[in-house]
N, C-alpha and C positions, 0 to 999 in steps of 0.2 A: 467499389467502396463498401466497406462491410455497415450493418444495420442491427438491431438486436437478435434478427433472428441467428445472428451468424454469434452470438456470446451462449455458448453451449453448456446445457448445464439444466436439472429439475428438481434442482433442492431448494426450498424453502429460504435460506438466506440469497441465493443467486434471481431466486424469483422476485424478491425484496428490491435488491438493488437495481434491479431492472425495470421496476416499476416507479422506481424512483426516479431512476434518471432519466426516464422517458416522461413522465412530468416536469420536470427539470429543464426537458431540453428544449420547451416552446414559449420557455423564457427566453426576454435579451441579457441575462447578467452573467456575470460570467462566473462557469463552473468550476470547483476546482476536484482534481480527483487525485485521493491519498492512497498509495499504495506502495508495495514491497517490487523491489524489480521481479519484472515478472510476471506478476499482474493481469498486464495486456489493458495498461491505460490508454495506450493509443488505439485501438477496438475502440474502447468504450466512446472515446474522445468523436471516433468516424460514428458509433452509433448516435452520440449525441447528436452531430451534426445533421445526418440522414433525418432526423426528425424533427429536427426546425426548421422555422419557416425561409431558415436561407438555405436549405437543399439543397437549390439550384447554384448555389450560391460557390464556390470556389471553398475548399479545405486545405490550406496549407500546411507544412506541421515544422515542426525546429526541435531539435532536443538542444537545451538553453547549452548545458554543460558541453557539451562537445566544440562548440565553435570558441576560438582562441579570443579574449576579450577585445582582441585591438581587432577584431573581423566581426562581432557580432551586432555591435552600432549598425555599420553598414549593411548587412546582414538583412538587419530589420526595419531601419528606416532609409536605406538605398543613399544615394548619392548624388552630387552635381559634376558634373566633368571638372576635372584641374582638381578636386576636394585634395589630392592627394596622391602620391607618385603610384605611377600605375594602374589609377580610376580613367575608365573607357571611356571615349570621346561620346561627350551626349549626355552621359550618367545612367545612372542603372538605378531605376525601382528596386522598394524595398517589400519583406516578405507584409509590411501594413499594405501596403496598398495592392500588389498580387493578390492580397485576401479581401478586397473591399467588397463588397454584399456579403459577405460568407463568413468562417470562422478559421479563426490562426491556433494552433493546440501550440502550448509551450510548456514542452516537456522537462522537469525537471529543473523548473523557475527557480531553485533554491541556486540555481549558481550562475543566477544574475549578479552583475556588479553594482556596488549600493547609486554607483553614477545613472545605472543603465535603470535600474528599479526609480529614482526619481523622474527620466522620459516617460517610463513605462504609465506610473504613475497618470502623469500628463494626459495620454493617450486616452487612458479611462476616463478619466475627467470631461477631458477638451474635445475628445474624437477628431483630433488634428495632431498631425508630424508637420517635421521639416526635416529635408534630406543633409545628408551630412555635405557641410562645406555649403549647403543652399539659402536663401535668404527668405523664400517665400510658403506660406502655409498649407498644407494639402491635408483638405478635409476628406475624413475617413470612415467607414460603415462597416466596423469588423465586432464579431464576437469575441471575445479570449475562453479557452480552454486552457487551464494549465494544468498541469500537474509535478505530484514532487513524491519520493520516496523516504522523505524525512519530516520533520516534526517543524514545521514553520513558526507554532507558538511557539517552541524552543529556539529557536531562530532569530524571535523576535528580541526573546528575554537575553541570547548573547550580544544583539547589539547587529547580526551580521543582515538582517531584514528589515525592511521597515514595517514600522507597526502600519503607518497609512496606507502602505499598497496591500500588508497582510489581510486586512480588513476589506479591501475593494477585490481583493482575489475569492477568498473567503465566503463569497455571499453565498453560494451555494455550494457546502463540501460534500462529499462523499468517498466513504471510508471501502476500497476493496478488498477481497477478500481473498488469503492466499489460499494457494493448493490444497492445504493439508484442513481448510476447514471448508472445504465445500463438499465432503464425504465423498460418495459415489457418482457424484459428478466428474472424479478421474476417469473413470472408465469409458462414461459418454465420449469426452475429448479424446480418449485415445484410442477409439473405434473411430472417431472423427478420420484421428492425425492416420490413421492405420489407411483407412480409404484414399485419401489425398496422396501417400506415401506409395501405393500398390502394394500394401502389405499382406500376408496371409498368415497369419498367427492365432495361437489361443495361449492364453495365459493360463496356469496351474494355478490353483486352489493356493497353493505355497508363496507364489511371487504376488498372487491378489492380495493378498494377507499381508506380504509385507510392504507392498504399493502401499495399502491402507495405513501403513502406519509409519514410514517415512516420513519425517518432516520436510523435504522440498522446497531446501534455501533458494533454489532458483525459481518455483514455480512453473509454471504455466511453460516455460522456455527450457526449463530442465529435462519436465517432461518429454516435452517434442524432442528433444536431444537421446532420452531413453529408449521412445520409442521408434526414434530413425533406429537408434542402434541393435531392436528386436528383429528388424526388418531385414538387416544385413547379416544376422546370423546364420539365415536361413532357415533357420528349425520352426517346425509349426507347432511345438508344443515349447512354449520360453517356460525353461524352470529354473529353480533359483541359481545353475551353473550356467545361464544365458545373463544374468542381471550384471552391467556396464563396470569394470572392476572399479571403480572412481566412485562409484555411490557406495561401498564398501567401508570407504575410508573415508568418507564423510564424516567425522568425529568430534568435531568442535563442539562448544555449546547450543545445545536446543537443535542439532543433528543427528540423531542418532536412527540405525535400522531397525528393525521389527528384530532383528536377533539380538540384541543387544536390550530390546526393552524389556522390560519387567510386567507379566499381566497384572489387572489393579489391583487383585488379593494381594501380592506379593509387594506393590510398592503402597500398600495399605498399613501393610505390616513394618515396612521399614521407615513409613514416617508416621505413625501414630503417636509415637514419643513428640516431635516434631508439630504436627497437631494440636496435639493438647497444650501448647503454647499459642496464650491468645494472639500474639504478633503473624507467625502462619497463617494461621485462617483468616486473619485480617488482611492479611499480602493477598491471600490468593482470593476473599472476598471480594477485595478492589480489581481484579485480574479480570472475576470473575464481571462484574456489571461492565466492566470497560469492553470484554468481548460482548454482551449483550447489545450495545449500539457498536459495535464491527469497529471497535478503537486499539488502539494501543494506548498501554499506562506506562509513566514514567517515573523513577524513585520520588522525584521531588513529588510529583503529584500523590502519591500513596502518603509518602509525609505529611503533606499539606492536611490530606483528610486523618491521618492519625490523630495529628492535634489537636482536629476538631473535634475528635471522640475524646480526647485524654487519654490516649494509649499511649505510651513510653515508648516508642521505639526509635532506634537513632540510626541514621543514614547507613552503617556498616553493617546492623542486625538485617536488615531491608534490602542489601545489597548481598548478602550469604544467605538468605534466604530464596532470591531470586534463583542465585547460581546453585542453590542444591536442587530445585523445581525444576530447571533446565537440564542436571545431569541424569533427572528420573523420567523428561520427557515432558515434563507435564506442561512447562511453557517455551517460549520461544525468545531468546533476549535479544533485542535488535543492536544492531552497531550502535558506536557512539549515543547520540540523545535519541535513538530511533523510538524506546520503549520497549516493553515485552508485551507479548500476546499468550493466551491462554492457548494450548494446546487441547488436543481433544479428549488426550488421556487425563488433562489437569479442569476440565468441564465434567469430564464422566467422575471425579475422584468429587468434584465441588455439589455435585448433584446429588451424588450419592450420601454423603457426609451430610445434606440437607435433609435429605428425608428420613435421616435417624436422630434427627433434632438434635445434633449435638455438632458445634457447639454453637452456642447466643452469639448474635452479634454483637460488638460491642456498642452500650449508646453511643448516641448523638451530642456533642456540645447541647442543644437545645433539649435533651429528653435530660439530661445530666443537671440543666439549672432548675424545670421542672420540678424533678424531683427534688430537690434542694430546696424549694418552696414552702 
C-alpha cells in the first residue's frame, strides 16, 4: 500500500500538499480530494490512510461512477439473502462494513445517485447501515475518503448534489495539482516510471523542452503511457522523432505542444492590445489568485467578483477571453463546469506584467464606497 513517501516529486507546491494532507489524515473527518483525472487521487487517498490511526485498519476503495446504479446500493451496503433475484444464500456484506476500523475512498462521488447520496448522508451522521432487503441496524467505524474531478459547488448550485452531504464531504478539501504545474517534478516520475519499466533511455535537450511545456490533459496517467512508449522504441537517445504520434495531435483547447507555442515575447506581443483592456487582466487576475490556493475558476465566479469591483463585463466578453488564453496556452479550460486553470506560460505572463506595475487592479466594491465618502 503506497504512503507519502511513494507521491514523487520536490517542488514547493507538492511539498505543500503533502504536508497538508498528512495533517489532514490523523483526523476522523472525512477528506475530500479535488482533482483532474490523473492526478493519482487514489495514492493520495492510500497515503492518507497509511497515516492514520486506522492503518491497520482495512482500505477498501470504489470508483462511485463505474458501478451500474441498480448494483451500487448493494455494492455498498451488502445485502440479506432473498433481497432479490440472484442475491447468494446468507447475504453478502457490504463495502461499509469490509471497511469497518479503516477507511472506504469513494472515487468520483459526484455520480452518486441523489437516492444513494441521502444513505450516504445517513452513514456520516448515524455511523450505521442496513443491508439491502434487511431489517436490522449494523453499526459501523469507517472513515470516508472521497474524491471527484468536478466542481461539487457547481453541482450543488445544478440541483444534481446535495448541499448536506456536500458540506459533510467537504470538511477537509484539497485541491491537486496536475502535471503541467508541478515543473520539474516530471522528470523525477519519469526516472521513477523508467526504473519500474526496465528502461534505458536519456531524453534530449529538445523533447525536455517540449515535455516542459505540454499541457498533459491526461496527467500523471499520460505520462506513464509516454514513457512505456520510450521504453519500446528502443532508442537510448528519445528525440523529438521518438515522441508518441497522439501527443502531436493533441490540439483542442488548452492542449497544445512546445512547437506550436509561442515564447512569452511573442505572445506579449500579440496580446498586449488584449491587455490593455481592463476586462483581461481582470480574467486572468482572478485566474491568477485561484492558482495561488491550487483551485480552479469558474466564469460565474469571475462574474460574481467583477460585480463586486464594478467592472462591466458580461458572460460572452469572459467566456472569448478564456478561449483566446487557452489558444495562446496560457490557461487550461476544463470540461463542462470543471473551470480553467492558469497555465504556467499564463503565471509567467501574470508575474511578469506585475512587476512593470501596469496594469492597477481594479477596486473593490468596498475601496469604491470609500472613496465615494
Amino acid at each position: 500500500m503506497s504512503n507519502f513517501d511513494d507521491v514523487i516529486g520536490e517542488s514547493e507546491a507538492i511539498r505543500k500538499t503533502k504536508s497538508v494532507l498528512k495533517r489532514m489524515a490523523v483526523s476522523e473527518s472525512p477528506v475530500l480530494l479535488i482533482g483532474e483525472t490523473g492526478t493519482g487521487k487514489e495514492l493520495f487517498a492510500h497515503a492518507v490512510h497509511r497515516e492514520s490511526k486506522r492503518k491497520d485498519g482495512p482500505f477498501v476503495a470504489i470508483n462511485v461512477a463505474a458501478v451500474p446504479e441498480n448494483l451500487l446500493e448493494s455494492e455498498l451496503f451488502g445485502y440479506e439473502e432473498g433481497a432479490f433475484t440472484g442475491a447468494k444464500k446468507g447475504g453478502r456484506p457490504g463495502l461499509f462494513e469490509f471497511s469497518h476500523k479503516g477507511t472506504l475512498f469513494l472515487d468520483e462521488v459526484e455520480g452518486m445517485s441523489q437516492s444513494l447520496q441521502i444513505k450516504l448522508l445517513r452513514v456520516l451522521q448515524e455511523r450505521e447501515i442496513m443491508r439491502v432487503g434487511g431489517n436490522r441496524v449494523i453499526k459501523i467505524d469507517v472513515r470516508i475518503v472521497a474524491a471527484t474531478n468536478e466542481s461539487l459547488e457547481e453541482k450543488v448550485k445544478e440541483g444534481s448534489f446535495r448541499r448536506d452531504l456536500y458540506y459533510r464531504l467537504n470538511t477537509l478539501p484539497i485541491m491537486l495539482l496536475t502535471l503541467a504545474e508541478r515543473g520539474e517534478d516530471m522528470f523525477l516520475i519519469i526516472e521513477s516510471m523508467k526504473k519500474e519499466l526496465g528502461g534505458d533511455f536519456v531524453l534530449t535537450e529538445s523533447v525536455r523542452n517540449f515535455l516542459r511545456d505540454y499541457s498533459w490533459p491526461g496527467n500523471i496517467r499520460e505520462l506513464r503511457n509516454v514513457v512505456e512508449y520510450f521504453v519500446y522504441t528502443g532508442q537510448e537517445r528519445i528525440t523529438m522523432d521518438e515522441l508518441p504520434p497522439t501527443v502531436f495531435r493533441n490540439y483542442s483547447v488548452g492542449i497544445r505542444p512546445v512547437t506550436e507555442r509561442k515564447t512569452w515575447a511573442e505572445t506579449e506581443k500579440k496580446t498586449k492590445i488584449k491587455e490593455e483592456t481592463e476586462s483581461y487582466w481582470f480574467v486572468l487576475d482572478q485566474l491568477y489568485q485561484a492558482s495561488v490556493k491550487h483551485m480552479s475558476i469558474g466564469r460565474e465566479r469571475i462574474l460574481a467578483e467583477a460585480r463586486e469591483r464594478y467592472l462591466p463585463v458580461s458572460q460572452k466578453e469572459v467566456r472569448d477571453i478564456l478561449t483566446d488564453m487557452a489558444r495562446e496556452g496560457l490557461v487550461s479550460v476544463g470540461r463542462g463546469r470543471g473551470g480553467s486553470r492558469l497555465m504556467p506560460a499564463g503565471r509567467e505572463l501574470w508575474e511578469r506584467r506585475q512587476k512593470s506595475g501596469y496594469p492597477k487592479k481594479p477596486m473593490s466594491k468596498k475601496a469604491n464606497e470609500q472613496k465615494s465618502q
